[in-house]
N, C-alpha and C positions, 0 to 999 in steps of 0.2 A: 264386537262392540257391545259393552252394554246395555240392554234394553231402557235400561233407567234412565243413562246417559244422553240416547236418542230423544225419551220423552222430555229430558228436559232443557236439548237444544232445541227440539220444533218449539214449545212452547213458548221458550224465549224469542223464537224468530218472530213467531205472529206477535210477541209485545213488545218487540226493539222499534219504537219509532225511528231510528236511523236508517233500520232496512229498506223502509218503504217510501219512495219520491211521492207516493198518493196518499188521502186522508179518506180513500172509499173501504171496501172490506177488502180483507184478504185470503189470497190465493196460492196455495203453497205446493207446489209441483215436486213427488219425489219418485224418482226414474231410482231402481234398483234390480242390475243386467242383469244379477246373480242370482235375486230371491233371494235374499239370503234372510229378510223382514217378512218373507212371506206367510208366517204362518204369527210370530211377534204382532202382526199389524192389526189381527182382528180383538189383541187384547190392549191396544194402544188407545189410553181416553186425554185427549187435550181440554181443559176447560174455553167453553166458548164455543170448539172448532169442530166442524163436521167433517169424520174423516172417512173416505171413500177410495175405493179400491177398482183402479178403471182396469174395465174388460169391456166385450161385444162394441155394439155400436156408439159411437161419441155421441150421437144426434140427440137422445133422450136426457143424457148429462148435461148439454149444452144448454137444449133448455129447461131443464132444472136451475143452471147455475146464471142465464140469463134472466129471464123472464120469471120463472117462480119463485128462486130465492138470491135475488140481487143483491143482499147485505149478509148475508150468512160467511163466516168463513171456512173457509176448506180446507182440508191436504188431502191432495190427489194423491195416492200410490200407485205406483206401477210395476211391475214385480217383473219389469225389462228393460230392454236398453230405450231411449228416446226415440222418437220412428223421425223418421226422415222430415223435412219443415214439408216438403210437398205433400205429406198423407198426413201431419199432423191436424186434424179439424180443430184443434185445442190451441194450435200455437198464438191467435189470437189472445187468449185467454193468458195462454203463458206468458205472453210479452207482457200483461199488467202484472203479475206473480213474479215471482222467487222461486229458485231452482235450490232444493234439497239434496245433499249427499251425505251419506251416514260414513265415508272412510275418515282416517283421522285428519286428512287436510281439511277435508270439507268440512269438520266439525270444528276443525281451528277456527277456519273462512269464516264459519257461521257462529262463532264465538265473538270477533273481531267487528263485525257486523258493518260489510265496507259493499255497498250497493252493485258495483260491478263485477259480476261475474267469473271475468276475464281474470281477479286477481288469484284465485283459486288455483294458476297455474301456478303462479308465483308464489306459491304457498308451497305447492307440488315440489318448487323446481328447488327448495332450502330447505330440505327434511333434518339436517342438522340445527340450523339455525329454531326451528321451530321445535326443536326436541325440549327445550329450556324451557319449563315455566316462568324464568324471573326473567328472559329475554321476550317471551309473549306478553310478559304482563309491562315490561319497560313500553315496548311495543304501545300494548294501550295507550301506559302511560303520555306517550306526546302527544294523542288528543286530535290523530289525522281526522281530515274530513269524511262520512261516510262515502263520497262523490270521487275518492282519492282514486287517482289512475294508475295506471304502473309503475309510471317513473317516479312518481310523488311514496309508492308502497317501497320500492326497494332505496329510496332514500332514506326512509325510515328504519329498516332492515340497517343499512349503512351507521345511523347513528346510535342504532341499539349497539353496533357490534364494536364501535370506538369509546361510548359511554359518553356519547353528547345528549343531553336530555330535550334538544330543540332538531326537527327533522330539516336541518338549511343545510343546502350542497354546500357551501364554502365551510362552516364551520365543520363538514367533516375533510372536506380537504385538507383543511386547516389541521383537525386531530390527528389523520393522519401523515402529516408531511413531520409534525412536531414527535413524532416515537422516532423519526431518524432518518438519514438518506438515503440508506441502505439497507434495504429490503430485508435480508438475512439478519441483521440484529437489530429491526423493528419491530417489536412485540405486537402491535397495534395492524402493522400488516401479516402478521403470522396467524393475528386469529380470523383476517379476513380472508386468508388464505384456508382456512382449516373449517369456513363457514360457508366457501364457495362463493364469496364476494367479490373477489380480485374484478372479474370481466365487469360487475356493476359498476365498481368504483372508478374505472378506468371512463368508463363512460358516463357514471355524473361528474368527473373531473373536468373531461371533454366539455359539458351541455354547462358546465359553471363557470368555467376559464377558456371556452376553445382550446385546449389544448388538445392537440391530435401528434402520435408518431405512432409509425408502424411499430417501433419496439419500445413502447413508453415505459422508463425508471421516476421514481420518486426524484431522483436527485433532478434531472430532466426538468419537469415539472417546476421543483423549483425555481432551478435556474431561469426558466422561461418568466417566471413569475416576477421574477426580482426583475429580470433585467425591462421587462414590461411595464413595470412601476416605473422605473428609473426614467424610460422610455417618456412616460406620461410627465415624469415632471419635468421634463428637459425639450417638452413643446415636440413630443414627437422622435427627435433624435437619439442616438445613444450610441458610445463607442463603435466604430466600422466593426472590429470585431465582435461585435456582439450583436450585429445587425439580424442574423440569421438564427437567435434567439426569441427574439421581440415575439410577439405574438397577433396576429393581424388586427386584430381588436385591442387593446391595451386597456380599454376598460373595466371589464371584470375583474384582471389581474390587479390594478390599480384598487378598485374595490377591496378584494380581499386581504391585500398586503396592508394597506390603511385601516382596514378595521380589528385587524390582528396587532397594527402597532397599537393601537389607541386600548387595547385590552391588557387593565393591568396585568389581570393572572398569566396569560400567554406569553405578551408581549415578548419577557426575557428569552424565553425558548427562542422566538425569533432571531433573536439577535444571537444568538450561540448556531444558532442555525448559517444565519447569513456568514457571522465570521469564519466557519466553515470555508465558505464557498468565495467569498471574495477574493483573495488572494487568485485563486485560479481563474476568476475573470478580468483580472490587470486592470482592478479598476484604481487600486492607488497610483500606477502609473501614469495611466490616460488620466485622473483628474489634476496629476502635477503638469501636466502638460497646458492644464488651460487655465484662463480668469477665476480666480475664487467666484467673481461677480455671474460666471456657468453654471455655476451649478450650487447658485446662493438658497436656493430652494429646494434643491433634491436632499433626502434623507432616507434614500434605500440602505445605503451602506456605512456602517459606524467608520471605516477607514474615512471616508471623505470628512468628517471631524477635523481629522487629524493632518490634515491635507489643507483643508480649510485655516487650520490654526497657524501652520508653516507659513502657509502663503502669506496670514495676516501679519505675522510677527517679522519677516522676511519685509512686507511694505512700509513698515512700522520704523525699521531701520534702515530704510533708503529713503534719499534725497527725492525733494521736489514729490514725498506724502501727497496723496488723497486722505486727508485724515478722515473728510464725510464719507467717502465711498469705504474707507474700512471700519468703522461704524455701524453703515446700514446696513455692509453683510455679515458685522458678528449682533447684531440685533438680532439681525432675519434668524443667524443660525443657532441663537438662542434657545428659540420656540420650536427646534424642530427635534424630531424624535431622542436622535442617536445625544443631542447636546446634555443632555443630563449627568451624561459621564463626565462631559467636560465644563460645566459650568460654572468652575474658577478658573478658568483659560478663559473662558469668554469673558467673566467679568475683569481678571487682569490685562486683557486687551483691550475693554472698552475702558479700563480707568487708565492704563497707559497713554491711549489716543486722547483719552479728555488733558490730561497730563503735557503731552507732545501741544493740544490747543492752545492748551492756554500758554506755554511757552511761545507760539505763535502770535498770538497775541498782544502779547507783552513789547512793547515797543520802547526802545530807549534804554532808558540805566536807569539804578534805583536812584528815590531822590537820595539827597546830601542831603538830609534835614528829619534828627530825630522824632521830630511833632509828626512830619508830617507820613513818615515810615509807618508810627504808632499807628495813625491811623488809618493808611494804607493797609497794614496790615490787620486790623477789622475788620475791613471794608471788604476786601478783595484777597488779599496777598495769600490770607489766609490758606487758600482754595487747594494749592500748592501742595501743602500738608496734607492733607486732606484725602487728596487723590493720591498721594503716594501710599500712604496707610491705608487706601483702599486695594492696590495694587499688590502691597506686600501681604493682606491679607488676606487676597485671593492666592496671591503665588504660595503660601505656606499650605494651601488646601489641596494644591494639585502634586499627584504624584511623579509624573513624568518631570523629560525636562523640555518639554514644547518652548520653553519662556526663556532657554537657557541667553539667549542672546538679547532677546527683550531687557529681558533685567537689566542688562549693562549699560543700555542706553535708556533705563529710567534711569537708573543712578546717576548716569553721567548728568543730564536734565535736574534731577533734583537736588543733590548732593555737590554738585561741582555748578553748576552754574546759578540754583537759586539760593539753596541754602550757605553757600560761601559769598554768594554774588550778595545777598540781600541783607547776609550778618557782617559782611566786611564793611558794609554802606552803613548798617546800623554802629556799627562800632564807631567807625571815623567820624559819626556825625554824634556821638554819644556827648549829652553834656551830664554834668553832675544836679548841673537845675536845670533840667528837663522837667520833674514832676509839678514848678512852677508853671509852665507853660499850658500844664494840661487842667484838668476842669479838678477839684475837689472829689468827686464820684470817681474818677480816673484815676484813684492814686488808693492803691491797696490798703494802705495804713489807716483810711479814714473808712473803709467799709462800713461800721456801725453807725458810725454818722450820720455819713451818707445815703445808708441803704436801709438799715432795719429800724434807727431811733428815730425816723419820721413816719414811718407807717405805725411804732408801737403807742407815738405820743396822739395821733391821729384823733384816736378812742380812746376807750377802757375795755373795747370787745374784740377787735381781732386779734388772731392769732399770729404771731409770723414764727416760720420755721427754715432755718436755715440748715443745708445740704453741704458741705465742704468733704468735696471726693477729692482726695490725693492723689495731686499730678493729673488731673481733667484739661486737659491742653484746651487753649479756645477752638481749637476747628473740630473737637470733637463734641465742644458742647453745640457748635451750631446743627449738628445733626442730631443732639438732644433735643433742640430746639424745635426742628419740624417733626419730629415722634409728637410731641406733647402738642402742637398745634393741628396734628392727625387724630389725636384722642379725646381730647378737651377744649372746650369751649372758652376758657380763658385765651388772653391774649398774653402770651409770654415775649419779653422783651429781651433783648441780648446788646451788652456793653462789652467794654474791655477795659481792664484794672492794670495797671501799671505794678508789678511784683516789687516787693522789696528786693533790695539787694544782700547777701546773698537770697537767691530765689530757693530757699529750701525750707524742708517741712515745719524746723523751727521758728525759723524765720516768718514764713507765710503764715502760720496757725497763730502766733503771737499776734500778729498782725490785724485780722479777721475776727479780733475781742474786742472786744470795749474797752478805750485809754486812750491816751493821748502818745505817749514816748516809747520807743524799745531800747532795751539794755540787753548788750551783749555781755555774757559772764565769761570773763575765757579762763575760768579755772576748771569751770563745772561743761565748760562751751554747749550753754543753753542759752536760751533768750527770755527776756521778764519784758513785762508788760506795765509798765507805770510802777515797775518795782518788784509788781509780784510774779509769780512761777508763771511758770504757761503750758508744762508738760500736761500731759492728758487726763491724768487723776486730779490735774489744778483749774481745770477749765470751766467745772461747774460752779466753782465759789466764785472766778472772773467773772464771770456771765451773771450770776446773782449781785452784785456790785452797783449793777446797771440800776437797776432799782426795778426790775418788773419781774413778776414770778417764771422762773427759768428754771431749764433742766439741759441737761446732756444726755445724747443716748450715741449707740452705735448704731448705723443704718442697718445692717443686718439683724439685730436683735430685734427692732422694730418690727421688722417685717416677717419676720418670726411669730409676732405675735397673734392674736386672733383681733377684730375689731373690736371686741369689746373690753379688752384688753387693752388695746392702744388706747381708746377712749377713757378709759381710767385712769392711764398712765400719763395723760394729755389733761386729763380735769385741771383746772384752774389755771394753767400753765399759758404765758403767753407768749414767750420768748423759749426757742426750743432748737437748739444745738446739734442737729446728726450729723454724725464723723463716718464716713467711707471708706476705704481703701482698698481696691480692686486692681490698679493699674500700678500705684508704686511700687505696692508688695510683690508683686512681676517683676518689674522693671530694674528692681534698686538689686537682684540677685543675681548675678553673671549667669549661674544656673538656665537660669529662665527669664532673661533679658529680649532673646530672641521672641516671645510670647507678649511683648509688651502690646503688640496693636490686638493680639485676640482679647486681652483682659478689655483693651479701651473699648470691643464691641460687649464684653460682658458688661461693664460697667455701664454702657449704654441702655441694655438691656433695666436692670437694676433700677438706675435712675428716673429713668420713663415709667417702671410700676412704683415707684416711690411715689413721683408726683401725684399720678393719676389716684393712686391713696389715698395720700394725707386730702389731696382735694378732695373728693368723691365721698370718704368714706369716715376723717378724722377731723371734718369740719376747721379744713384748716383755709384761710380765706387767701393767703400771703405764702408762698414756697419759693424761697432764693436759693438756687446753685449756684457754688462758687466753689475755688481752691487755693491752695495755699500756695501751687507752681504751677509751669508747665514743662515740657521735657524736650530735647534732641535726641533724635534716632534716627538712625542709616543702616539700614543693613548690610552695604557693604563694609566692609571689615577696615577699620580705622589702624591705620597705619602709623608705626613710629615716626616716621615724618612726620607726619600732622600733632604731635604730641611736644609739647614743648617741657625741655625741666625746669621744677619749682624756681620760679625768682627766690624764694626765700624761705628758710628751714630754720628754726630753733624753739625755744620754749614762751608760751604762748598766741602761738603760733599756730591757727586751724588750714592747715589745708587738706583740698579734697580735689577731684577732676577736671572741676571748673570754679573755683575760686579759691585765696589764699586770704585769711583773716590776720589782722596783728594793728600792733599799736606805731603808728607813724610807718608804717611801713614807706621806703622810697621807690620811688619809679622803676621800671624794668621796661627793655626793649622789647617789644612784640608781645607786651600785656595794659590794657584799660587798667586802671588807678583811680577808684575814686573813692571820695571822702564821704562816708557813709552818714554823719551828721550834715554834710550840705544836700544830700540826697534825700534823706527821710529824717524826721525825728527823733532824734536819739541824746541818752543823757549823757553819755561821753564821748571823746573824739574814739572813730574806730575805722583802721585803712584796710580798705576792699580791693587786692588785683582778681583780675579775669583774664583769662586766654584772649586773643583778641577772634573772631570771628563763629567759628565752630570745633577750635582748636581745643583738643583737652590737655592737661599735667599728664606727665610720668610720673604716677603714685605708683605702686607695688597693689596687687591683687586682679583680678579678672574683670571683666566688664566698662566694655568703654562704648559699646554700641547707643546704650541706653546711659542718659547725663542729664542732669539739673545742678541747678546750683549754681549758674554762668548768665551772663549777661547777653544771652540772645532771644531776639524774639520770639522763638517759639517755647522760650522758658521765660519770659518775663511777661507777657500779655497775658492776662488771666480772665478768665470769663467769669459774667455776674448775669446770672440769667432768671428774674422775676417774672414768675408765676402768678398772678390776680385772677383769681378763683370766678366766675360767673354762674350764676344760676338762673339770674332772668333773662326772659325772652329775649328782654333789649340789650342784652349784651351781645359782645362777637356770637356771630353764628360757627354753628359747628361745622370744621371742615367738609368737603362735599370732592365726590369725586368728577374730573371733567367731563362733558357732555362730548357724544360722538356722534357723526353725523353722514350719511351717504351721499355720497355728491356723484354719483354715476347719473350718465346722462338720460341711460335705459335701461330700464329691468328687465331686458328681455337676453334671456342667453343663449348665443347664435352656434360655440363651439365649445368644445369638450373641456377645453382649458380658458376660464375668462378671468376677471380681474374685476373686483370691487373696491373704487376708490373710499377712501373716507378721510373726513377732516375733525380734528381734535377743534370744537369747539369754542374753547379759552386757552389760554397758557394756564401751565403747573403756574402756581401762586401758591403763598404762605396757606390758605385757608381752602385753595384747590388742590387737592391730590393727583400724581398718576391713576389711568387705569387700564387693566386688562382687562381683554375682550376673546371670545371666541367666536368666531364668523361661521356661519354654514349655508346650503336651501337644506327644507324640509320639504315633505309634502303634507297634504292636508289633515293626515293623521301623523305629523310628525317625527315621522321618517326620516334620517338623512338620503338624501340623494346626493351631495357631493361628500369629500371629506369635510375637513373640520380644520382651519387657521385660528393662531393666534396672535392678534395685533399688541403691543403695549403705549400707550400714548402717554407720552412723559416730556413732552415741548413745553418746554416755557416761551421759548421764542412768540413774540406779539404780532409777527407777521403770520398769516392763515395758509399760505402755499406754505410757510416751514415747515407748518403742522400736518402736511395729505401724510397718508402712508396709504397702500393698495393692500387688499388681501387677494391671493392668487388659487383660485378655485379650481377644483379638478371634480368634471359629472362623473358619478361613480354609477350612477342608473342607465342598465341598459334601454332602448327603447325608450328613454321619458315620452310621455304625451305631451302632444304640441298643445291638445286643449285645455289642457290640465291648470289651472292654477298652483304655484308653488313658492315656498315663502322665504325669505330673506330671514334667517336668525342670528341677532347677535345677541350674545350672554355677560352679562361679568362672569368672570373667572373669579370671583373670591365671593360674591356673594350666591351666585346663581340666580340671580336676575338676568330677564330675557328685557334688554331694554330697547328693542328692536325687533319688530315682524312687519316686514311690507312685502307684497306680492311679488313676484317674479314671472315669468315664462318661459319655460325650453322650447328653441327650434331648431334643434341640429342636425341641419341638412344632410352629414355625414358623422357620426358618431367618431369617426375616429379622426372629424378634422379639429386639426390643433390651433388652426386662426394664426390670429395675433398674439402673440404673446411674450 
């Protein structure tokens, strides 16, 4: 050993404040059996330290080191082995000192500067492990306690040799289970094998998980671990066969698998890990065997996903439905680990059930009475639509075919009983002066009228900007509606406008100008406006007509631009025209017909940063959505039955899928006939058939899924949805999310698995939102001790019991202290606000009892 190398471990020893548990002088003991320093040691100068060389009698040193020099420090040499503690007169002396040894362990030891002695063996007993400098220096690196004991030092050894930079028994578990199940081609056990760690690791597995076998495998291990978890969230229980897996404490195990899911980076490993192993635990089996409503909370195993989704979709399609009970278990299993994979199954089973409700709900036949359909179908009817466009555009997102059976009894519900149910009642009761019956605002033709020449004549200062997306069906705009009531402060209103007939883009856009009259051209089969043009290059000289400074744009060029940009291009302007089209350009293409409800969520998208724009950012006081139609679509596949041939073919003559244009055209069986000047304003006579109900024409070309241009409600109701910009206080307040609340009777928690009730405060309202939450306890430095739930509270219901939901809590701390104070945390999940800390207490008489639950 270097001589250099010696003098500048002792030196260091005497200035590591870590070495030393006292602040009195120090006393440095070095026993050397060999001599091998004996002759090195009379030219050894420590700054500070008095160094002495024991021989003869103790008694004169002692008191030297007592009585005459009580603050000086030492290093004793001794150029022999240590004398027995019986003849030692020093060992006083030594128990306040530090024991020296110059071989390379003890120089390690005494590098590492760890108070106990004892660990020096443990230094001894990894001479590979310690050959490494960038493994002593990792080592450092975690920042053990000087005070660390053995099993705290070879846990450290442990996560130098996996490459955890934190010295915690689970998360080497953890690194190690994740190289693989099989010992032989896990690298991560290879190199604890090659470091002499294997006997450690077995035994921090043991002292983290209790796991014990006499011939313990990694795969072992896991399985214990999984089926442990499982165990915990099933109140204790868990497949008979797998009984003799469990682990007698389920705790820890529970612990570590929940903190391994909730870690992004890991997490997947896990789950490549578990699908491994499932199958050979017959857990798909055993959970077909039981209630979805079993194991509505367990998420050890991705299979139970899929098990869960069966069950739901299997209830879904039989008689005498719990629609609420499959609900609350694809809610629950929303939030739980493995659903991520499947979280268009869950959302098309919860828009299904809502879908299957409200057909329950629905009592009776539709009215007979066109007025009163109209505005049924505002009001309500809508919803319908709604939900199934929710439905099919989740089912387009999932790969499998979980849903294969669902979908046919959506279809059958939507397609055969409402949408033929509800357009057969609109058709039969259809009159041709219907538009007399409804309000002026109600009648598309008068839009400017009605909607923008009273807010332009108002002043000489606001702005109004009108939005016209092509093909914006009205139940898509009511879900524009609450985006913009989520974002801004204004109060936006929603109507419903009565379509021209035929309901198509020329038709509508003509319509949605300033004029009084429409003229069909059927040479050029365009439509004019008080005479003049209406196609899209004609719209800006329309709109200037009006008499207020106007312009036309396209909504995406707009939005293209930068704000200061738009504000130039918006100067003086006060009437302002943006053209859309996101859903028809989908729709109108057999191609990509089948994409028509993903565009209506892009257009959604789109529309919502429109508004918030022009209001926010382009001083615009006034924002009206509107269209020019709306559309029919089924995804099931429209059948030549359903398709009826042209009543009537020759020249001047427009026909399309859902309407036939011409002049005097006569009646036909199993087509509406109406006369287009007693229905709207027009300057010559002009005869309109329609299919009657949902029925399309046999034209020649592709695409029958996706249709306008016909006479049914969800192509003639058109939405008008005004925007009134707000900036003062006093206006509507800004949306806010619902208030949550704990209604448990005691904070005290008795067993390992409890249950925190809570009630959703208000109902969802126009100007209350949903919100997420995440439920935990901490402790007083913020700890989890249990896992982590998450509730979402989305009741509108105005009764407070609709509103409870429970969060079901599993202690993941072994031991907690009875004394201990520990705290209730709930978080939103979108902002990271804790809007909830109140006390709690553990008393769990039996850590692994599982109560009530």
């Amino acid at each position: 050993m270097n001589p250099e190398r010696v003098r500048g471990a002792l030196q260091a020893l005497f200035e590591d404040d870590r070495r030393w548990a006292h602040h009195g002088r120090r006393l440095v003991f070095w026993y050397d059996p060999e001599g091998d320093f004996r002759e090195e040691i009379s030219q050894l100068h420590l700054s500070g330290v008095e160094v002495f060389t024991l021989s003869g009698t103790p008694f004169a040193l002692k008191r030297r080191l007592v009585v005459e020099e009580p603050e000086q420090p030492f290093l004793l040499y001794s150029p022999g082995p240590p004398p027995p503690p019986t003849e030692n007169w020093l060992l006083d002396l030594e128990c306040t000192g530090v024991l020296f040894n110059a071989d390379r362990a003890a120089m390690v030891f005494a590098d590492l500067g760890y108070r106990r002695r004892s660990l020096e063996a443990v230094v001894r007993a990894h001479p590979k492990f310690f050959a490494s400098k960038k493994r002593i220096s990792d080592l450092t690196g975690l920042m053990l306690p000087p005070d660390v004991d053995e099993r705290g030092l070879l846990t450290g050894l442990l996560a130098v040799a996996v490459g955890e930079k934190v010295a915690e028994g689970s998360l080497v578990v953890r690194r190690v289970l994740a190289g693989g199940l099989d010992e032989a081609e896990n690298p991560v056990w290879a190199e604890l094998s090659r470091l002499g760690l294997v006997g450690a690791f077995w035994e921090l597995a043991g002292q983290v998980t209790l796991f014990r076998a006499e011939a313990p495998t990694l795969r072992r291990l896991f399985l214990s671990l999984l089926v442990s978890h499982l165990g915990q969230q099933l109140g204790g229980m868990v497949p008979p066969a797998l009984v003799g897996m469990r682990l007698p404490n389920t705790t820890p195990a529970y612990a570590l698998i929940s903190a391994w899911q909730r870690d992004v980076r890991d997490a997947p490993r896990l789950t490549e890990l578990t699908l491994e192993v499932e199958a050979d635990l017959g857990i798909e089996a055993w959970a077909q065997g039981q209630e979805p409503e079993a194991y509505q909370h367990a998420d050890t195993f991705p299979v139970l996903e899929r098990v869960a989704l069966r069950a739901l979709v299997r209830a879904l399609q039989s008689s005498g439905i719990n629609l609420q009970g499959v609900l609350a278990v694809a809610r629950t299993r929303q939030t739980l680990h493995h659903a991520g994979r499947y979280a268009a199954e869950y959302a098309a089973v919860i828009a299904a059930a809502g879908l299957f409700e409200q057909r329950r709900l629905f009592s009776g036949t539709f009215p007979a009475d066109a007025a009163v359909l109209f505005e049924g179908y505002a009001a309500h009817l809508h919803v319908f639509d709604r939900l199934y466009r929710q439905y099919v555009t989740a089912l387009d997102r999932t790969p499998g075919d979980l849903l294969a059976g669902l979908t046919k009894a959506v279809e059958d519900v939507y397609v055969h009983w409402f949408l033929e149910g509800v357009n057969g009642a609109w058709t039969d009761s259809f009159d041709e002066r219907l538009p007399d019956r409804l309000k002026p605002a109600q009648r598309q033709w008068m839009f400017f009228s009605q909607h923008a020449q009273p807010l332009l004549v108002k002043n000489d200062r606001d702005r109004v900007v009108v939005i016209i997306s092509d093909a914006l069906r009205y139940e898509v705009a009511t879900e524009l509606r609450e985006r913009i009531i989520a974002d801004l402060r204004g109060d936006p209103t929603l109507g419903g406008m009565l379509s021209t007939l035929p309901s198509q883009t020329r038709w509508g856009m003509a319509a949605l100008l300033p004029g009084q009259r429409l003229t069909w051209d059927a040479e050029g089969d365009h439509v004019l406006r008080d005479g003049e043009p209406t196609r899209a290059d004609d719209r800006a000289a329309q709109l200037a007509r009006a008499g207020f400074p106007s312009t036309t744009l396209k909504l995406d060029h707009l939005l293209a631009l930068s704000v200061d940009e738009g504000r130039a291009l918006f100067e003086g302007k006060r009437l302002i025209y943006l053209y859309h089209d996101a859903i028809d350009v989908v729709g109108d293409k057999p191609a990509s017909e089948r994409d028509v409800f993903s565009a209506c969520q892009a257009a959604l998208e789109v529309l919502a940063r429109a508004v918030k724009r022009l209001a926010n950012s382009l001083n615009t006081s006034t924002v009206i959505v509107t269209s020019d139609h709306g559309f029919l679509y089924q995804r099931q596949v429209v059948e030549e039955a359903d398709k009826l041939a042209l009543p009537v073919k020759g020249a001047h003559v427009s026909a399309e899928r859902r309407s036939v244009l011409g002049q005097n055209l006569p009646p036909a069986e199993g087509n509406l006939r109406v006369s287009l000047e007693a229905y709207q304003p027009m300057t010559a006579p002009v005869t309109a058939l329609f299919p009657r109900g949902t029925l399309r024409y046999r034209v020649a070309g592709g695409g029958a899924q996706y249709v306008h241009g016909g006479a049914s409600l969800q192509e003639m109701v058109v939405p008008v949805l005004t925007y009134r910009h707000k900036r003062a206080a006093g206006g509507p307040q800004a949306s806010r999310k619902v208030g949550v609340e704990v209604v448990a009777r005691s904070r005290r928690v008795t067993n390992t698995l409890f249950s925190v009730p809570f009630v959703q405060a208000e109902a969802v309202a126009e100007r209350v939102r949903p919100r997420t939450v995440t439920v935990r306890l901490v402790d007083a430095a913020g700890r989890e001790v249990t896992d982590v739930k998450q509730l979402t509270f989305e009741s509108a219901s105005p009764h407070p019991s609709e509103r409870e939901q429970v969060a079901r809590l599993s202690v993941t701390l072994q031991g907690p202290d009875v004394g201990a104070t520990y705290f209730l945390s709930v978080t939103d999940t979108e902002d990271g606000v804790e809007l909830l800390r109140e006390p709690w207490t553990i008393a769990i008489a039996f850590q692994n009892d599982f109560g009530d639950f």
